[in-house]
N, C-alpha and C positions, 0 to 999 in steps of 0.2 A: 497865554496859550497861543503856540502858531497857529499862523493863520495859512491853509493851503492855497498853495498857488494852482494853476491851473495844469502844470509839468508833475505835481506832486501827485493831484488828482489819477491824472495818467499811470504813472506810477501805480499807486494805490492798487488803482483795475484791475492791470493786467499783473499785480501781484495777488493778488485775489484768486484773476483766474488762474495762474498757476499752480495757485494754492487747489482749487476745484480741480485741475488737472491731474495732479499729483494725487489728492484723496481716490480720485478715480481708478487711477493706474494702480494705487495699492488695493484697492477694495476689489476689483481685477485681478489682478496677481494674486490674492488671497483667498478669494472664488477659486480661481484655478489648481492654487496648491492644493486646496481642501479636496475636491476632483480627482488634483493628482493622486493625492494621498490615500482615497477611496478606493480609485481602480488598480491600487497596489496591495490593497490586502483582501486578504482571500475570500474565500467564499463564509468562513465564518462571523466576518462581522457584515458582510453584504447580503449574507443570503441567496446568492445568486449563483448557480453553478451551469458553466459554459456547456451550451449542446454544439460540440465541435464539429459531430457530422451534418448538423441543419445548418452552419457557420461553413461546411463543404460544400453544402449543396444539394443534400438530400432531403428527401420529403420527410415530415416525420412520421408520417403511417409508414412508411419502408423502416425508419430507424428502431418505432414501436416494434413492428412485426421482425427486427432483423433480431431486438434482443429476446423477446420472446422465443424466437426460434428457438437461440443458443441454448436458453433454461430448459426448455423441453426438450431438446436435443437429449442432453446430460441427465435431465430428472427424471422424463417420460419418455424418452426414446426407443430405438429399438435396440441401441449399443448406450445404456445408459451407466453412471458413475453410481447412482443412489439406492438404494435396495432396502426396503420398508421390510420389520420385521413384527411380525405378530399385527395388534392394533394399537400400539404405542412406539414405535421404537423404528429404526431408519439408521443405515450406514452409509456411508463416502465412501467409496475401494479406490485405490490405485491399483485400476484390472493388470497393468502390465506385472506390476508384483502382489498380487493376491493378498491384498491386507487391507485395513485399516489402518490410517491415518490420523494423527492431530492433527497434521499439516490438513489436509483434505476436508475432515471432518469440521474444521473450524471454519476453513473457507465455505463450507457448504452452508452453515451455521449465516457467517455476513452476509451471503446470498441471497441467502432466506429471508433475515430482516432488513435487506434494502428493499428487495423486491414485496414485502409483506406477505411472506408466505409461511403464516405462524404454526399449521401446521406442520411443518417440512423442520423448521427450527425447534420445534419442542421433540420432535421425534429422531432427531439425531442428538439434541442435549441428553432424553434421556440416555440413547444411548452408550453414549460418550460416560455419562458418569457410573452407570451401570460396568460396563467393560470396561473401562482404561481408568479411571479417578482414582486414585487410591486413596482408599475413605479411613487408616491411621497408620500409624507407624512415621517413620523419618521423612517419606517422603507424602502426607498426607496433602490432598488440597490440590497435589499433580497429577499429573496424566502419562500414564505407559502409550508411549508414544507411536506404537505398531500393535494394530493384534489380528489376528487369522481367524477370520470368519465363519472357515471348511470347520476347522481344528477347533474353535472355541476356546482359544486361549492366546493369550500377551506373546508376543513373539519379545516384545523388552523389558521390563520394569523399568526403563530410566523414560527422562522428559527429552523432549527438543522444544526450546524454549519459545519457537514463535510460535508454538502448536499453543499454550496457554498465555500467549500475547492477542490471537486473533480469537481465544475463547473468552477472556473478560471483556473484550473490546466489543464484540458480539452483544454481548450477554448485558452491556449498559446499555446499550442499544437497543435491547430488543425492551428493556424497563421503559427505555425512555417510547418507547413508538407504542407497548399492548401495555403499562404497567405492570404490576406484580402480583395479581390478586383472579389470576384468569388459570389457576391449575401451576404455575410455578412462579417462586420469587427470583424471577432473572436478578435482581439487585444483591438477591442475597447471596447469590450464587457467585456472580463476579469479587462479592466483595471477602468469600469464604477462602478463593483463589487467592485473593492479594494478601488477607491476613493470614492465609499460611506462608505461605510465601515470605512475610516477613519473620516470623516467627525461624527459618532455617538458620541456625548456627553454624550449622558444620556437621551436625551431631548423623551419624552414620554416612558423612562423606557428602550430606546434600545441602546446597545451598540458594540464597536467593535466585532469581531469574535475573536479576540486573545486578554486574557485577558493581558491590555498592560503592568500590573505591574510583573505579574508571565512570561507573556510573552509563555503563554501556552492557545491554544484553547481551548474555552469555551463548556459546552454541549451545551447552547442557550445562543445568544446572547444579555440575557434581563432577567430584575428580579435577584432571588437569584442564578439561573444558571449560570450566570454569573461569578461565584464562586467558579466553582468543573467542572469537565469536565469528557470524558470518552478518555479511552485508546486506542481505535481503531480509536480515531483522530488525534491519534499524529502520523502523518506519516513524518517524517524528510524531507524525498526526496522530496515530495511535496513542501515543505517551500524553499529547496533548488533551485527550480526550477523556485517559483516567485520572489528569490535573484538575478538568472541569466535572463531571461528574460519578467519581468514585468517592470521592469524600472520607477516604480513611486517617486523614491526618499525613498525606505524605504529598502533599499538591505539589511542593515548590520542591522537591526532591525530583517527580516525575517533569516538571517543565525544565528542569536541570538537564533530565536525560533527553530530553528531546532537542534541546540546542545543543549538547556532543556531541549529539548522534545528525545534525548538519553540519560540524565542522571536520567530524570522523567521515563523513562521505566524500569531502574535496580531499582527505589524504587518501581514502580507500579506490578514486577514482584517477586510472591516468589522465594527465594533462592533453596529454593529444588524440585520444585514440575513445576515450571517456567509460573506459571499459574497468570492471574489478574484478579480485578474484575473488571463487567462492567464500573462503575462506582466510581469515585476514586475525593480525593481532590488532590490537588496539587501538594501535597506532596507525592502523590502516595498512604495515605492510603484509603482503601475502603471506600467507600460511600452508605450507603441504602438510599434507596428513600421509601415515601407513598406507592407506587406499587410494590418496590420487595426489599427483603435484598441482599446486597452484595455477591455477588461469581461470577465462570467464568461459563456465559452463552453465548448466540446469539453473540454480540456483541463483547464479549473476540475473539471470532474465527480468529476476522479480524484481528489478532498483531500479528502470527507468521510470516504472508504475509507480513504487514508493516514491520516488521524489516528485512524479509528477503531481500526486496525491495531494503530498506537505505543500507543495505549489501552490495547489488550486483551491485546496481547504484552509490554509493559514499565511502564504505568502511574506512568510517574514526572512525569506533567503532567495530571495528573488532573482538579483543578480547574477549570482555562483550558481545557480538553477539553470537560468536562462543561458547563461556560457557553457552549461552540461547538456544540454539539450542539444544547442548546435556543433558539439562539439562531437557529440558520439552521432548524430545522425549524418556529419558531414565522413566520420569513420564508415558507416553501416553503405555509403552512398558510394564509396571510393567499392567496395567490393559488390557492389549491383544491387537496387533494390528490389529485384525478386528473384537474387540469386545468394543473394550471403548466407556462410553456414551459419551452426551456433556452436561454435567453439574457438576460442581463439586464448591465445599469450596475450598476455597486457597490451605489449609492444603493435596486438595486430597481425601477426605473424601464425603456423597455424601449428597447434600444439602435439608432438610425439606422442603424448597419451591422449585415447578419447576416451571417454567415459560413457559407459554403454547407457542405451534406455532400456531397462529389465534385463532381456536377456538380447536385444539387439544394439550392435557397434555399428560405428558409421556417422558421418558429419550429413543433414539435413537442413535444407530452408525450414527450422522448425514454424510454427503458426502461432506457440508459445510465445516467442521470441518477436514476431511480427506484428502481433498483439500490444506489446509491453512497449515495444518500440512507437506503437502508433501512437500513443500515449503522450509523449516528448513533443508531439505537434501543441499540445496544450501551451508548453512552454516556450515554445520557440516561434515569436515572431514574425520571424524574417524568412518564414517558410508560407510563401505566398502558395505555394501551390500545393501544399496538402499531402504532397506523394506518400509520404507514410501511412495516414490516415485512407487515404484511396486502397492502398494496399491491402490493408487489413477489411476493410469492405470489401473487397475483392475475391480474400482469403474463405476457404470454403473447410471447415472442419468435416472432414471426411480422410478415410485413407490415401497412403500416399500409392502412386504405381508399384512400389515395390513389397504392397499388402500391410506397410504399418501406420500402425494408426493410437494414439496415446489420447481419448477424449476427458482421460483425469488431468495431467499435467498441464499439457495443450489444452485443453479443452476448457479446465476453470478460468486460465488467464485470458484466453480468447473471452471469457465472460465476464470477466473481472474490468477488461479494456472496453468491450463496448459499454458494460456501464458508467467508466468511467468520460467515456468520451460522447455519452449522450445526456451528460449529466442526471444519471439517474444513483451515483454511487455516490453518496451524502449525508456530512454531518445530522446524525439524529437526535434532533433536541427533547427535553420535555414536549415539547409545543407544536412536534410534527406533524401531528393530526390532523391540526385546528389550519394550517398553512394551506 
């Protein structure tokens, strides 16, 4: 056996401590990746969802009291959205065009069970499946997507497909927060939607709500719509949410569609400008329709909220989130932050068609728009100072000087954004109760 010298000794030590140095450095770096890795995904494996305006600077009894306002603005107010019928039953109008909505009626529905206000959500389900469901025939399981309240009847028999995107999504939700056993089976309800839904062949011209070869949500589920969709329907988290708890046997179809529907946004969004249009094929390029050419109108508003959404709830497109964030708010900042219209050409540029609100034309700083945009602060950074989110604080739903005033369109998304940005708009699990 050698025998160590006293050089070898030396050696020995400070190969030792090396060796201690290095264990450290990795156990360090390993810690940290973990950390890293944490504060990169989203609020559903964390649980933790960002209160943006107290991270601004606000108190949260102003933040409590600012979203509270909005809901009884729209629910209780004196120009409200909501209209209780008999002593079960409750509508959504879009007052500017005198109807009901799936669009409307569903987001009133999400509202409802974020905020826990079960009866407001039972009383627009009933009425929703009462009035619009169509309980058999070809299109059984959907929803007549308009109907007139004055008149008591369907202004359409056909669907618009994010109107029964935000009613199952709802409707898991509302399982998951009051269960099923309290006067309706929310579960069962959601899951009657999907299994008809799957069930459409074709047969009288109707078919699924997600086109099953593209694997991306249709504008209408029937005819040549069938074919081209719009952009404010691709809400990822949604998809993700009837992978986790819908349970019809179609999980990894639906987390299919919610990873196309992130890489269908980087083609449906310009690179510079970060703006889409309504209306889009598949591929993400625009779409004109008989009634309006392509650009980002109404509709477009609703995608900075959707991704900011998929961002904050699942965080697995992070990067190409974070570049869409700064990208459209460095657009929005180039034409004034409390002067930009809402309407524009891809390019930025300001479009020959405007598309009226009901029966009023004209480009507006909509509040809509200011709303959905403040949202992107979530994602972005490198936006030390907040100006979006300031803004939208700032922002006062009430009429404009020129006496219009939209507290359905405007009005939901302006409450859609403060709960999204006080973190009050949140994965509902089983187990939301007991949190």
């Amino acid at each position: 056996m050698k025998t160590l010298k006293i050089d070898d000794s030396i050696n020995l030590i400070t190969m030792n401590q090396n060796i201690k140095i290095a264990f450290f450095l990795l156990t360090f770096c390993c810690v940290n990746i973990s950390i890293i890795g944490q504060t990169n995904k989203g609020a559903y494996h964390t649980g933790t969802y960002r209160n943006v305006f107290q991270e601004a600077g606000y108190a949260q009894s102003d933040i409590d009291a600012k979203v509270e306002k909005a809901y009884k603005d729209l629910f209780e107010g004196d120009n409200p959205i909501y209209f209780e019928v008999g002593d079960s039953m409750a509508y959504v109008s879009d007052i500017k065009n005198h109807d009901a909505r799936t669009e409307g009626l569903s987001y009133g529905m999400m509202v409802a069970v974020q905020l826990n206000k079960k009866n407001v959500f039972d009383r627009i389900w009933r009425w929703s499946k009462t009035y619009h469901q169509h309980q058999d025939g070809a299109r059984e399981g959907y929803f007549a997507w308009s109907f007139d309240p004055a008149k008591m009847k369907r202004n359409s028999e056909g669907s618009a497909s994010d109107g029964e995107l935000y009613y199952v999504t709802a409707l898991l939700f509302a399982s998951n927060r009051w269960g099923n056993n309290t006067g309706i089976d929310y579960y069962g309800e959601a899951r009657r939607i999907l299994d008809n839904m799957w069930k459409k062949d074709g047969t009288g011209n109707i078919r699924n709500l997600i086109n099953t070869e593209h694997k991306q949500i249709t504008f209408v589920p029937e005819g040549d719509a069938y074919n081209w969709t719009d952009p404010s329907y691709h809400l990822p988290a949604f998809l993700e949410i009837w992978a986790e708890y819908a349970k019809d046997g179609h999980e990894q179809f639906y987390r299919d569609c919610a990873d196309t529907a992130r890489v269908f946004l980087h083609r449906a969004c310009h690179p510079i400008t970060g703006l889409n249009a309504d209306y889009t094929e598949f591929s993400g390029k625009p779409h004109s329709t008989s009634w309006m050419p392509a650009a980002f109108r109404y509709d477009s508003w609703r995608v900075p909220m959707n991704i900011a959404m998929d961002y904050n709830w699942y965080g697995k497109d992070k990067e190409w989130q974070e570049d869409y964030a700064a990208c459209i708010q460095k657009f929005f900042r180039s034409k004034g932050i409390d002067t930009y219209e809402d309407q524009f050409n891809l390019d930025g540029s300001r479009p020959d068609f405007i598309l009226k609100a009901g029966d009023t034309e004209g480009l507006r700083h909509s509040i809509g728009l200011v709303a959905t945009l403040a949202t992107t602060d979530t994602m972005n950074a490198d936006d030390k100072n907040m100006d979006f989110v300031h803004a939208l604080w700032n922002a006062k739903l009430e009429p404009y000087d020129d006496g219009y005033f939209d507290p359905y369109y405007d009005g939901l998304l302006y409450l859609f954004s403060l709960m999204h940005l006080s973190g009050k708009y949140r994965i509902i699990t089983p187990d939301y109760v007991s949190k």
